[in-house]
C-alpha positions as CSV (number, residue, x, y, z in Angstrom):
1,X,0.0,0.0,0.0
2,X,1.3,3.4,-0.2
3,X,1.8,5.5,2.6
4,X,2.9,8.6,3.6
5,X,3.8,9.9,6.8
6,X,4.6,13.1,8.1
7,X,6.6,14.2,10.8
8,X,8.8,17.6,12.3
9,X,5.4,19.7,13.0
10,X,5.0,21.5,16.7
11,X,4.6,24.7,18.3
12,X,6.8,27.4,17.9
13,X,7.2,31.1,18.3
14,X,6.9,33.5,15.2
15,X,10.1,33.8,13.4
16,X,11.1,30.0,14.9
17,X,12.4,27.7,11.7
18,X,10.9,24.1,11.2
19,X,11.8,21.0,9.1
20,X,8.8,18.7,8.3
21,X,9.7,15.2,6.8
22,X,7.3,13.5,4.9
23,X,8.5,9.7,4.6
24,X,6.8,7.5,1.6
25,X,6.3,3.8,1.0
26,X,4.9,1.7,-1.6
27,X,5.8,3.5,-4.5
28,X,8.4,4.6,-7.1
29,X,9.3,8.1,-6.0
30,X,10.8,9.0,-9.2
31,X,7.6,8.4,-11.0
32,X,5.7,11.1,-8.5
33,X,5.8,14.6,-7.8
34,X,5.2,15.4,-3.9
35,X,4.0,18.3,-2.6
36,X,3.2,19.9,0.5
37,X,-0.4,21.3,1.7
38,X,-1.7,22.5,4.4
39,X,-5.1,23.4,5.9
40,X,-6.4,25.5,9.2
41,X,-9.6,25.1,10.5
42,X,-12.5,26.1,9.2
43,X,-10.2,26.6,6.0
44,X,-9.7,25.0,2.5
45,X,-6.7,22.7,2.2
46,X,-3.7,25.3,0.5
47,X,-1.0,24.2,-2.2
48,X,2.0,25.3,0.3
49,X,5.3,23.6,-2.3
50,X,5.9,21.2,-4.6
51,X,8.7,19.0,-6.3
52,X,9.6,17.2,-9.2
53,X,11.5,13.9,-8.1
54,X,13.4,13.3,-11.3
55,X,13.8,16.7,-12.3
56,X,14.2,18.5,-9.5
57,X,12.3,21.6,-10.5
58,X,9.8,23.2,-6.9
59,X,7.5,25.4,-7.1
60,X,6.1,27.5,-4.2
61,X,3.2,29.3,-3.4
62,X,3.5,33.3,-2.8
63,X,2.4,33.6,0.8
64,X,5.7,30.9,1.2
65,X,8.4,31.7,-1.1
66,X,11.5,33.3,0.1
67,X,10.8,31.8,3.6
68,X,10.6,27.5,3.0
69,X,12.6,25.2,1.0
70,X,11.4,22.0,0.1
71,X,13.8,19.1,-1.0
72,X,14.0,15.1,-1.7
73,X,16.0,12.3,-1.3
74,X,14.7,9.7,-3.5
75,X,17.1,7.2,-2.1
76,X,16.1,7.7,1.2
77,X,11.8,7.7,0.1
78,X,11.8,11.5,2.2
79,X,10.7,14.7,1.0
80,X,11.2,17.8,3.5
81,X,9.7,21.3,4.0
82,X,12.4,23.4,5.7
83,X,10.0,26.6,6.6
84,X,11.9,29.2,8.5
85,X,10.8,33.1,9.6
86,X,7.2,31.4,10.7
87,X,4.2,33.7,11.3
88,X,0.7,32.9,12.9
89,X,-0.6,32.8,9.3
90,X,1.5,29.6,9.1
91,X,-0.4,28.0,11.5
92,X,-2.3,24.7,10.2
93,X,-1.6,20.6,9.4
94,X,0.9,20.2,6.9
95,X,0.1,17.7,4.6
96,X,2.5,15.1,2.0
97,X,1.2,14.1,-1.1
98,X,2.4,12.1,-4.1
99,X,1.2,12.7,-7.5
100,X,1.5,11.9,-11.1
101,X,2.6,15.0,-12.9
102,X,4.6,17.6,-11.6
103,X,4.5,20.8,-9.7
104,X,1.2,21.1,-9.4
105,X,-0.7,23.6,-7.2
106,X,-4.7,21.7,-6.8
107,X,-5.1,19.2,-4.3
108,X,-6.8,17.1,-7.0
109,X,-3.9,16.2,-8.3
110,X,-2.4,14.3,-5.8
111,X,-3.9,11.2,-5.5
112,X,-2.0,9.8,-2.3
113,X,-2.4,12.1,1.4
114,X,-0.8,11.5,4.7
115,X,-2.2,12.5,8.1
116,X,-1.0,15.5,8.6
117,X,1.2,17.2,11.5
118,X,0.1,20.5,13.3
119,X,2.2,23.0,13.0
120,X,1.4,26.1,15.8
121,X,3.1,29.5,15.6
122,X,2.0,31.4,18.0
123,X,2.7,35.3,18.4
């Protein structure tokens, strides 16, 4: 089955740094782009980064860019979100997800989620 798992969220003050992992299993990573999403309450799920596994090409979403950095390691089956300078507005779950075309911003897609992790920056 595939499976994605993320890990690294927590609570941290505003202009703390955090690194998320996202850790996948039971597929061929170079055949999927993963992004990252993520979703506050009461909100719509957001397109946070993405990244082409074979190709390495990322693309970020406005509200992000400048402040995370997302990477792979296909060899190790982990993507990461390093997100640093945090503000409240980052606050939300992150989500991992594995598609079939890359860099792209809609949820719909991604066709394989993990869980989540909360992420909390408070002020």
């Amino acid at each position: 089955q595939v499976q994605l798992v993320e890990s690294g969220g927590g609570l941290v003050q505003a202009g703390d740094s955090l690194r998320l992992s996202c850790a996948a299993s039971g597929l061929t990573l170079s055949g999927y782009a993963m992004a990252w999403f993520r979703q506050a309450p009461g909100k719509e799920r957001e397109f946070v980064s993405a990244i082409n596994w074979t190709g390495n090409n990322a693309a970020y979403a406005d509200s992000v860019k400048g402040r995370f950095t997302i990477s792979r390691d296909n060899a190790k089956h982990t993507v990461w979100l390093q997100m640093n300078s945090l503000k409240p507005a980052d606050t939300a779950v992150y989500y991992c997800a594995a598609g079939f075309s890359g860099l792209g911003a809609y949820d719909y897609e991604y066709n394989y989620w993990g869980q989540g992790t909360q992420v909390t920056v408070s002020s």
